[in-house]
TORKOL-4160 file (C-alpha; in steps of 0.2 Angstrom, whole numbers, padded with zeros to 4 digits, m for minus):
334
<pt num="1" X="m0069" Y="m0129" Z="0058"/>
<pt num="2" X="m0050" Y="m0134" Z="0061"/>
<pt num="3" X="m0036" Y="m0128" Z="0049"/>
<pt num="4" X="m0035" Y="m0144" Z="0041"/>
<pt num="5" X="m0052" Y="m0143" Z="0034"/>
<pt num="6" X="m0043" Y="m0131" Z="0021"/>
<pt num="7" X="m0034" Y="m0143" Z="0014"/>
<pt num="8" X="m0040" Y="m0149" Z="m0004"/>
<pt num="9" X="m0023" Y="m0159" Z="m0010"/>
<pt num="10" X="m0011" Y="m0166" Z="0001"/>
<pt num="11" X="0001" Y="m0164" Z="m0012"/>
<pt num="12" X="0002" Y="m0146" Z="m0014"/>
<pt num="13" X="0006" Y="m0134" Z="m0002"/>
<pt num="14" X="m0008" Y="m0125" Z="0008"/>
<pt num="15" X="m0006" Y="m0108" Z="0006"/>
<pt num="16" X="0008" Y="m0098" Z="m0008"/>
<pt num="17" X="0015" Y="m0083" Z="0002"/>
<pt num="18" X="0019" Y="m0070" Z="m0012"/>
<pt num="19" X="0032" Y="m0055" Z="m0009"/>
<pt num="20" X="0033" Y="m0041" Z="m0021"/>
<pt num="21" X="0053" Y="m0032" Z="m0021"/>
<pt num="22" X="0060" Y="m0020" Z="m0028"/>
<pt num="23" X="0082" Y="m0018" Z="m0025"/>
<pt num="24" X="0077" Y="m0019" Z="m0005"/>
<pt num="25" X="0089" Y="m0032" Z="m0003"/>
<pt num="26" X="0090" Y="m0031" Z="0016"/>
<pt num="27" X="0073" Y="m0028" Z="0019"/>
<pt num="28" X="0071" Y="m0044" Z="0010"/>
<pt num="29" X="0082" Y="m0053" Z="0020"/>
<pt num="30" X="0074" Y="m0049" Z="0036"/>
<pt num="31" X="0055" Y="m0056" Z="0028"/>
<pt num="32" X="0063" Y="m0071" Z="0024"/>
<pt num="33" X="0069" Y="m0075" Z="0038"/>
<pt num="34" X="0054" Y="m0072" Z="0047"/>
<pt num="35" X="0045" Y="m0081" Z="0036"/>
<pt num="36" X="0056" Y="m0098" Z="0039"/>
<pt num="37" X="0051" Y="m0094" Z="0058"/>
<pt num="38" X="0035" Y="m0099" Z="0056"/>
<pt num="39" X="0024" Y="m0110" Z="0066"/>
<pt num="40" X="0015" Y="m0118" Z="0049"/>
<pt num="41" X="0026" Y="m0132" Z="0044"/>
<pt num="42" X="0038" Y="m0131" Z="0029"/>
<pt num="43" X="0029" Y="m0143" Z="0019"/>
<pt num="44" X="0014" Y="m0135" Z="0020"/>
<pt num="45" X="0018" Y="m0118" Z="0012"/>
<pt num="46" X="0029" Y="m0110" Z="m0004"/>
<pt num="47" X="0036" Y="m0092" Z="m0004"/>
<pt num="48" X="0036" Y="m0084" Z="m0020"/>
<pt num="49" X="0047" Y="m0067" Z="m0023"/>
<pt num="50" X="0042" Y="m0057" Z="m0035"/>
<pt num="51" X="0057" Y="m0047" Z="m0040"/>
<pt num="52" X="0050" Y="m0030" Z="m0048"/>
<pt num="53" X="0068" Y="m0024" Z="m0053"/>
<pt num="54" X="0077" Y="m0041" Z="m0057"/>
<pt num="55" X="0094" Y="m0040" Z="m0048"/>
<pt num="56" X="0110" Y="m0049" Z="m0045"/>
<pt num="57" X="0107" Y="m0044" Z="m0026"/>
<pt num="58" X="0089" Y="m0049" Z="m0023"/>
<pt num="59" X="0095" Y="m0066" Z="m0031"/>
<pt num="60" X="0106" Y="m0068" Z="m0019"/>
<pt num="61" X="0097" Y="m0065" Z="m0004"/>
<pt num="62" X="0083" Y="m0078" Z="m0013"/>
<pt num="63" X="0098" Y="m0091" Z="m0015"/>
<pt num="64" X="0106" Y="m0089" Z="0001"/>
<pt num="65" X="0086" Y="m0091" Z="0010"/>
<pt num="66" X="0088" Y="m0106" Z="m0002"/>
<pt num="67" X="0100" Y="m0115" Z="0004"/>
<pt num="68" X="0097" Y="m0111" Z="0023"/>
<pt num="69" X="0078" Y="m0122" Z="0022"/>
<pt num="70" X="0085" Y="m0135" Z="0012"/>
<pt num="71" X="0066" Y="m0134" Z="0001"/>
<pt num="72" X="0056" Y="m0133" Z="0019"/>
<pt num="73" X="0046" Y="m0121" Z="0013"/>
<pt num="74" X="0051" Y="m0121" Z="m0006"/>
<pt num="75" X="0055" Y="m0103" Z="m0012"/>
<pt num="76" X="0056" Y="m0098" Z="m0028"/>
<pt num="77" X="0064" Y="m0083" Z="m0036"/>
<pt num="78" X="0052" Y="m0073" Z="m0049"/>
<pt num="79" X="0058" Y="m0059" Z="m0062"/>
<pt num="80" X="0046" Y="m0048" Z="m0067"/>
<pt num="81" X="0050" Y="m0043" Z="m0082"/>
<pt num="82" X="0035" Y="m0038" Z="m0089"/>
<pt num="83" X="0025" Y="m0025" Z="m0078"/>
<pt num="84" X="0029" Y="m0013" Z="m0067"/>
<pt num="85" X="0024" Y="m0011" Z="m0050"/>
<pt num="86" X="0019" Y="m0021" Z="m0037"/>
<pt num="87" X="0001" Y="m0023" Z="m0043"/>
<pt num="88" X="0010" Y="m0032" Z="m0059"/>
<pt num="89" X="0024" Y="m0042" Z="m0049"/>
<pt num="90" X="0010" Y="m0048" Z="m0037"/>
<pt num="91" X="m0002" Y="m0055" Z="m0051"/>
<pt num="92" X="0015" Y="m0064" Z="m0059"/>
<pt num="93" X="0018" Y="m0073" Z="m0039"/>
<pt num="94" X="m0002" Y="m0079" Z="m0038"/>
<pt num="95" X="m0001" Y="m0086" Z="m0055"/>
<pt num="96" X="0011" Y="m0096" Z="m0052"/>
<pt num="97" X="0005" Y="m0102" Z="m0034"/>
<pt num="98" X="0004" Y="m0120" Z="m0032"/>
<pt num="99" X="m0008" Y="m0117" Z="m0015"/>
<pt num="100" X="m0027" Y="m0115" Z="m0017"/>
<pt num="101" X="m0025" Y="m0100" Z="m0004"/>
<pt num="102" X="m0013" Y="m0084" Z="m0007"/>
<pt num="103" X="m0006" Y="m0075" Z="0006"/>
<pt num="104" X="0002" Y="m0057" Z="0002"/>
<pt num="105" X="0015" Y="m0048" Z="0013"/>
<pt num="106" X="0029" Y="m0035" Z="0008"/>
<pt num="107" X="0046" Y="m0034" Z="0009"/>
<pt num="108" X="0047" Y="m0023" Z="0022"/>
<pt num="109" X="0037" Y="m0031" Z="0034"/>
<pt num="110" X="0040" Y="m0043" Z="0048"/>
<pt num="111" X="0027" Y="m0057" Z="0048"/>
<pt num="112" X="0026" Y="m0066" Z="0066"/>
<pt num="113" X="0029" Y="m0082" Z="0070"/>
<pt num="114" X="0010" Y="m0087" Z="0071"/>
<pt num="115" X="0003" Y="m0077" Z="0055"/>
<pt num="116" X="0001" Y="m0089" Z="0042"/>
<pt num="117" X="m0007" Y="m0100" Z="0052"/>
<pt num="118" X="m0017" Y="m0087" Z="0061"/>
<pt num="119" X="m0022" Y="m0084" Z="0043"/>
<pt num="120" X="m0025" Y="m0100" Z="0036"/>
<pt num="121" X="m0039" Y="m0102" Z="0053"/>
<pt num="122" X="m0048" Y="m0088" Z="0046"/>
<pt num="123" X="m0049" Y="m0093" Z="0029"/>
<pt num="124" X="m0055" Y="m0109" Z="0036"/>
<pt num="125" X="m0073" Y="m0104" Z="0039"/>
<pt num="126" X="m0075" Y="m0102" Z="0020"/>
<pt num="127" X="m0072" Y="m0086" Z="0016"/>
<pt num="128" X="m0063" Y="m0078" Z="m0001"/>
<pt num="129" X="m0052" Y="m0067" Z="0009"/>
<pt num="130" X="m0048" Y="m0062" Z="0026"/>
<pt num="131" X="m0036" Y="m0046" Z="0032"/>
<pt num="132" X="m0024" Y="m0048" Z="0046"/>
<pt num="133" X="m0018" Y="m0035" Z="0056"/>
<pt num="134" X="m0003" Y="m0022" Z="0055"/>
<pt num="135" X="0010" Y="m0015" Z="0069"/>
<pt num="136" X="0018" Y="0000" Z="0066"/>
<pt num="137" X="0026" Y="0005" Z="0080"/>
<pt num="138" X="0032" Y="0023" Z="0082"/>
<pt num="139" X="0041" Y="0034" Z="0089"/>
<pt num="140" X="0038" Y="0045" Z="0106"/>
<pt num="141" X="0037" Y="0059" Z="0097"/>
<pt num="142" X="0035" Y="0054" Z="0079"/>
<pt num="143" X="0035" Y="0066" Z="0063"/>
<pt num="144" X="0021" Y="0071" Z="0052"/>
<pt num="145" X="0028" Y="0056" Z="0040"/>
<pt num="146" X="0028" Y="0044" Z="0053"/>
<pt num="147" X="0010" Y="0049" Z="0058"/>
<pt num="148" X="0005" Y="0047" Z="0040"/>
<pt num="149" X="0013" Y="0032" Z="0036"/>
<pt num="150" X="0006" Y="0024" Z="0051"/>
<pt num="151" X="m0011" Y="0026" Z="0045"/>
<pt num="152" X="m0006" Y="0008" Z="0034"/>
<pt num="153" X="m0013" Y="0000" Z="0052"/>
<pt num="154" X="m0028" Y="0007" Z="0048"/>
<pt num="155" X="m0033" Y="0000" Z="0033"/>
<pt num="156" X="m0047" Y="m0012" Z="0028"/>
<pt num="157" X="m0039" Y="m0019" Z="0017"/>
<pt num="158" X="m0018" Y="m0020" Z="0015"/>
<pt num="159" X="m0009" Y="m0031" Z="0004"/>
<pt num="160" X="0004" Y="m0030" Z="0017"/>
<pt num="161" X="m0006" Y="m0040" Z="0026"/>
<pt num="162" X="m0021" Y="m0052" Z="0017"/>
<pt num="163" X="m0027" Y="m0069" Z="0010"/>
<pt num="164" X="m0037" Y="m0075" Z="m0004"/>
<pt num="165" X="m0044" Y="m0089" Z="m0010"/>
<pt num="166" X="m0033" Y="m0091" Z="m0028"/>
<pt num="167" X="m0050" Y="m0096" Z="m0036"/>
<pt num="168" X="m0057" Y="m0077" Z="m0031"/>
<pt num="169" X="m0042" Y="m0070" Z="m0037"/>
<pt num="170" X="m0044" Y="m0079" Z="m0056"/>
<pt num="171" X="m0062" Y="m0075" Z="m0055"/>
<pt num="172" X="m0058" Y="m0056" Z="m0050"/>
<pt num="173" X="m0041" Y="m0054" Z="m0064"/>
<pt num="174" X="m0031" Y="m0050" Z="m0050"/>
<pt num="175" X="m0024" Y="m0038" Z="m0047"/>
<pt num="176" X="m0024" Y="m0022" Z="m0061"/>
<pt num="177" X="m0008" Y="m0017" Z="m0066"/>
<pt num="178" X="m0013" Y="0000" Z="m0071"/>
<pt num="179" X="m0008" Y="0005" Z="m0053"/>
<pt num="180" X="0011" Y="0005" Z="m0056"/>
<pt num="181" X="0015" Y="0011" Z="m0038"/>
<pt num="182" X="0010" Y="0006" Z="m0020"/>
<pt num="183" X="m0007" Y="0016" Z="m0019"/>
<pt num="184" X="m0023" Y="0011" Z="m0019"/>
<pt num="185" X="m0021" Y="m0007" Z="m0030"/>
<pt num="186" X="m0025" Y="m0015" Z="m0014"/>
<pt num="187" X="m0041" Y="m0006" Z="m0011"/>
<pt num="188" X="m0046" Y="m0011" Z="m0028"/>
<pt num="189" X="m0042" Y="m0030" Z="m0025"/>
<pt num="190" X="m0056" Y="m0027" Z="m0011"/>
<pt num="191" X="m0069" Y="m0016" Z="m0021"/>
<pt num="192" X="m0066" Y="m0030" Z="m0033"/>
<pt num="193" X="m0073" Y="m0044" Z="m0021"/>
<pt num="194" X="m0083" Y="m0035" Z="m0014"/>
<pt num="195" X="m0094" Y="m0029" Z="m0029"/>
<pt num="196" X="m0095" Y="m0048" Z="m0032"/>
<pt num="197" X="m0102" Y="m0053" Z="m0017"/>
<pt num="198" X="m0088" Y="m0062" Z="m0009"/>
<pt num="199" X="m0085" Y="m0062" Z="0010"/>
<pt num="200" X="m0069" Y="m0053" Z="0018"/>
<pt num="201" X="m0066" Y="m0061" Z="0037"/>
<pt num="202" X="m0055" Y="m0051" Z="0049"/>
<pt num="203" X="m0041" Y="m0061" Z="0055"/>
<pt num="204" X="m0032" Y="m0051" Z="0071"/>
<pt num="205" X="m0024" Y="m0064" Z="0076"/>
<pt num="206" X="m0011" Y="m0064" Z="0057"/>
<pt num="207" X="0000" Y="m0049" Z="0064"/>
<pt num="208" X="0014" Y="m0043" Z="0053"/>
<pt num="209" X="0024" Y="m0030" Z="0060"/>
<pt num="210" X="0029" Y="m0017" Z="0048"/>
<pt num="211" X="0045" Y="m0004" Z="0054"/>
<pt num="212" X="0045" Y="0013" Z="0047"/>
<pt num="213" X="0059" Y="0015" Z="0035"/>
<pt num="214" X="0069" Y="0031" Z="0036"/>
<pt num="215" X="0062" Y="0045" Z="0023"/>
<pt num="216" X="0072" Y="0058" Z="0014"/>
<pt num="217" X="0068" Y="0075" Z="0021"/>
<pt num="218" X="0049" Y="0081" Z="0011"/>
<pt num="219" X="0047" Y="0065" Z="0006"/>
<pt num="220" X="0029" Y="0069" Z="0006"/>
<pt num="221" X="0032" Y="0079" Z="m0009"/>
<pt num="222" X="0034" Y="0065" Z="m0020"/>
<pt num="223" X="0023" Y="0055" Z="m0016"/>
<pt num="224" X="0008" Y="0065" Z="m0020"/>
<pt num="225" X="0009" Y="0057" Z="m0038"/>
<pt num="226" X="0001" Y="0043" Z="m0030"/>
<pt num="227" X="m0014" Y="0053" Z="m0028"/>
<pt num="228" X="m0019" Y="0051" Z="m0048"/>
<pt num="229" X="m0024" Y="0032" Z="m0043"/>
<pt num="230" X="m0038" Y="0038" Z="m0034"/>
<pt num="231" X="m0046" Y="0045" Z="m0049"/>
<pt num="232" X="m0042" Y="0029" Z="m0056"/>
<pt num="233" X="m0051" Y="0017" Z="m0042"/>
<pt num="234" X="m0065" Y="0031" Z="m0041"/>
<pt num="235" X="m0067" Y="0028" Z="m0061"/>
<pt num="236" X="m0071" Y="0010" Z="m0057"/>
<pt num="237" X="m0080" Y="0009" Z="m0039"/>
<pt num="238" X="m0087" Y="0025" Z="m0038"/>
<pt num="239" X="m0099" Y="0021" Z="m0024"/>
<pt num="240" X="m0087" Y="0009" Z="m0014"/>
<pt num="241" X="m0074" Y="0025" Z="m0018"/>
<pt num="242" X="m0087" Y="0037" Z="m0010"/>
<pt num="243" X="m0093" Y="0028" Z="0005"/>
<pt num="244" X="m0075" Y="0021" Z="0013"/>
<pt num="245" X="m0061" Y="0033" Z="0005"/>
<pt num="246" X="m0066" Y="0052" Z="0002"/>
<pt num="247" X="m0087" Y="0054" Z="0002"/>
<pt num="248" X="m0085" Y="0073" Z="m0010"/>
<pt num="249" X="m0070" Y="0081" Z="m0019"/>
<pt num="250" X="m0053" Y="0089" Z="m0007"/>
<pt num="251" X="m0061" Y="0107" Z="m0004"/>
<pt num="252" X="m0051" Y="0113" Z="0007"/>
<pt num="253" X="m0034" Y="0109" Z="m0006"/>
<pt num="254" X="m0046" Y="0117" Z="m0020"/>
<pt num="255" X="m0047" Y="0131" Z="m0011"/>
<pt num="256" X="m0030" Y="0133" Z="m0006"/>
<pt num="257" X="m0026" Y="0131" Z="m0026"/>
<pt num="258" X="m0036" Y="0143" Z="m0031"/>
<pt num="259" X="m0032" Y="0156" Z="m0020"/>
<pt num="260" X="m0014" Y="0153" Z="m0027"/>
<pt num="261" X="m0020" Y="0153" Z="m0043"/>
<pt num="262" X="m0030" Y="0170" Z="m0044"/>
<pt num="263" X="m0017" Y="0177" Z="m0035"/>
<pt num="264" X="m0005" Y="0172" Z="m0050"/>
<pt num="265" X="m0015" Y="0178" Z="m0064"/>
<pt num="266" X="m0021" Y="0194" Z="m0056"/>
<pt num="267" X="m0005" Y="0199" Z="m0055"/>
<pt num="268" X="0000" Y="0193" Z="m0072"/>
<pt num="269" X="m0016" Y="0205" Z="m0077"/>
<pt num="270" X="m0010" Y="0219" Z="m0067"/>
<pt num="271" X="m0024" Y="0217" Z="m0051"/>
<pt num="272" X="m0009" Y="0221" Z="m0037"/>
<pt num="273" X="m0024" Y="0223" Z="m0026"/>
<pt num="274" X="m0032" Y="0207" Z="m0028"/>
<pt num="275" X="m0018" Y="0198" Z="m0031"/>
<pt num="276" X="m0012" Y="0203" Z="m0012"/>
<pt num="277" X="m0027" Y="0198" Z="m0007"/>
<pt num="278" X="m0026" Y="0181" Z="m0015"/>
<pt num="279" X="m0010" Y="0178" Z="m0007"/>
<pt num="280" X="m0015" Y="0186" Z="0008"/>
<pt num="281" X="m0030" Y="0170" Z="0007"/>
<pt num="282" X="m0017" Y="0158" Z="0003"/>
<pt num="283" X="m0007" Y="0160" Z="0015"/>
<pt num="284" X="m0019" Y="0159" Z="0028"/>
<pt num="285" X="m0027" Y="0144" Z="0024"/>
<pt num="286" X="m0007" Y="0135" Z="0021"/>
<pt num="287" X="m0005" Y="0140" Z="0039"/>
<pt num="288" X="m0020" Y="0135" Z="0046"/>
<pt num="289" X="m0015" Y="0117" Z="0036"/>
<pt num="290" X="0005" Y="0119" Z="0044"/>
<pt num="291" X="m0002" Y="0119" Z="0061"/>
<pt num="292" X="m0017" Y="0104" Z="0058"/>
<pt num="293" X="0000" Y="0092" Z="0055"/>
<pt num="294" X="0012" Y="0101" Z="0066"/>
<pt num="295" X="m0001" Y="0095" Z="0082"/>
<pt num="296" X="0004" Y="0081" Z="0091"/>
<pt num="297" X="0019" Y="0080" Z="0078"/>
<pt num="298" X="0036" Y="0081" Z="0084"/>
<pt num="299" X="0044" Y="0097" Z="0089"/>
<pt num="300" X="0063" Y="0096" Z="0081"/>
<pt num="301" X="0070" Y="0108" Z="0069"/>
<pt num="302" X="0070" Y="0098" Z="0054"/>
<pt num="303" X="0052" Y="0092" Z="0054"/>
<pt num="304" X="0045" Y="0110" Z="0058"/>
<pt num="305" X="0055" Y="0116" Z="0043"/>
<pt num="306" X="0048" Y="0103" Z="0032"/>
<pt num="307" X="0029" Y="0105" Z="0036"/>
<pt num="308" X="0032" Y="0121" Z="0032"/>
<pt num="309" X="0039" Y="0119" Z="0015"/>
<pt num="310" X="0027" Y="0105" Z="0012"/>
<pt num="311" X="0012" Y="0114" Z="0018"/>
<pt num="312" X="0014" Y="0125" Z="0004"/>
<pt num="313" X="0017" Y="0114" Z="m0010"/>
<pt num="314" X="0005" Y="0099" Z="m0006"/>
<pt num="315" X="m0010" Y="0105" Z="m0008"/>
<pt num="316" X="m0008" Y="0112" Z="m0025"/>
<pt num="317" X="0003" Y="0096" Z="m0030"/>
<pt num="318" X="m0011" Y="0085" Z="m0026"/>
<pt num="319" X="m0023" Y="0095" Z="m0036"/>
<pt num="320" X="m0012" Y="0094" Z="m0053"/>
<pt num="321" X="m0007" Y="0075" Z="m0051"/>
<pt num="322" X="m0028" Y="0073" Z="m0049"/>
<pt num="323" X="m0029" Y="0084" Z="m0065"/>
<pt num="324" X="m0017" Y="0071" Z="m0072"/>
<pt num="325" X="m0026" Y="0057" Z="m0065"/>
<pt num="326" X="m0043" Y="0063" Z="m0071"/>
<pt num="327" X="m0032" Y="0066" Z="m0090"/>
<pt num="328" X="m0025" Y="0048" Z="m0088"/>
<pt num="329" X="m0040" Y="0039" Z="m0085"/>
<pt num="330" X="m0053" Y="0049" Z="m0091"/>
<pt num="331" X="m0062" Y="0054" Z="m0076"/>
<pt num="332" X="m0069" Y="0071" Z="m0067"/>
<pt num="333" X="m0058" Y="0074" Z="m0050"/>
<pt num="334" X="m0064" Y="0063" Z="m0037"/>
């Protein structure tokens, strides 16, 4: 079937393209300007940004975009006001697409010349949704960090990187704005259509190419808060949850965890003995989980030094933002 088939009203635009910022005015310049690079005609698509943190910069960087397409594609600045997080600024960019088909990318990404039309091709065989594919190039010799946020490439299912049918969304609610960070909303999006029966097409030939960004040294720290949105999208999907992110509970962090923990309240209860042996355990099983990241990481000072403070503190920190997960939402640890 040929791209045109998708078309439903000539008037309207084909597809919406919704970018969710937040104050990343340069990143944002650089998707806009790929986005006016593509091979899809002006007319036939609208960009909507969805400013999370209405600013004077961001506005600018819309405005300028603006003026340089002269309404080919229309753009249209959105602040979002109400919600926080992507989750929430996404839902206020579909709602107000004019285009029967949404596509979602970030700020931060570099969509090539040929993805929305790449996209719209794989919509056209009927499908609610379809997934295109991510680049993240790296580094010779790339950091635990770089190796972890890479994994993005090897997603099912990425908001970075997707499109759907604006009727599936409406039918679906969106997008749940419980998720006020960038973890896991995306993955509920797809357990949402897909515990409806709808059809997800792969679509390889949508590439967006997304650069790692610098990171502040044990960046890795903060972002195990993320971690309580999986007790969340294990609360709703527990079988999807269990069959394509994390089949039984993080044993390996528990254990860690709770050889700190003995080790703390035998020696609070005067157990000198076992408490060195608790820590004797914890520190074992912290080193063994140093040297499973520090292989085929990079060798420099600065990253050695941060797996080894962030070897320590992770595992326990992922345990308590799951206990504050399982608190939030009301669910056992997943």
């Amino acid at each position: 079937m040929d791209v045109m088939d998708v078309r439903q009203q000539p008037a309207r635009p084909w597809v919406s393209v919704v970018v969710p910022t937040y104050r990343r005015p340069d990143l944002l310049e650089r998707c806009l300007q790929a986005l006016q690079r593509q091979s899809l005609a002006g007319e036939d698509f609208e960009i909507l940004i969805c400013d999370d943190g209405p600013s004077v910069q961001t506005k600018a960087v819309v405005a300028a975009a603006q003026s340089r397409c002269q309404g080919r594609p229309r753009i249209e600045y959105i602040a979002v006001r109400d919600t926080q997080g992507p989750a929430g600024a996404r839902n206020a960019g579909w709602r107000k697409a004019a285009a029967p088909i949404v596509a979602f990318t970030d700020d931060d990404t570099v969509p090539e010349p040929g993805w929305l039309e790449a996209g719209m091709q794989a919509m056209a065989s009927g499908v609610e949704a379809a997934v295109g594919r991510i680049v993240m190039p790296l580094p010779q010799h790339p950091t635990d960090y770089e190796r972890d946020a890479a994994r993005l490439s090897e997603a099912e299912f990425a908001t970075a990187n997707c499109f759907v049918r604006r009727e599936a969304l409406e039918a679906v609610g969106g997008f749940d704005q419980r998720y006020t960070q960038a973890w896991r909303e995306d993955s509920d999006l797809q357990f949402s259509l897909l515990e409806r029966g709808y059809s997800i097409a792969a679509a390889p030939a949508a590439v967006v190419i997304h650069p790692l960004r610098p990171a502040r040294f044990a960046t890795s720290i903060g972002m195990q808060k993320k971690i309580m949105f999986d007790v969340l999208l294990c609360k709703k999907y527990p079988a999807l949850y269990r069959e394509r992110i994390r089949s039984g509970p993080p044993w390996f962090y528990l254990s860690i965890t709770a050889m700190l923990l003995l080790a703390v309240f035998a020696l609070l209860a005067g157990q000198t003995a076992l408490a060195a042996a608790a820590l004797g355990a914890w520190a074992a099983l912290s080193l063994v989980f140093f040297l499973r990241r520090l292989w085929a990481s990079s060798l420099t000072p600065r990253n050695v030094v941060e797996l080894l403070i962030t070897s320590a503190v992770i595992p326990p920190l992922s345990i308590f933002w799951r206990a504050v997960g399982a608190a939030r939402f009301g669910r056992a640890l997943p």
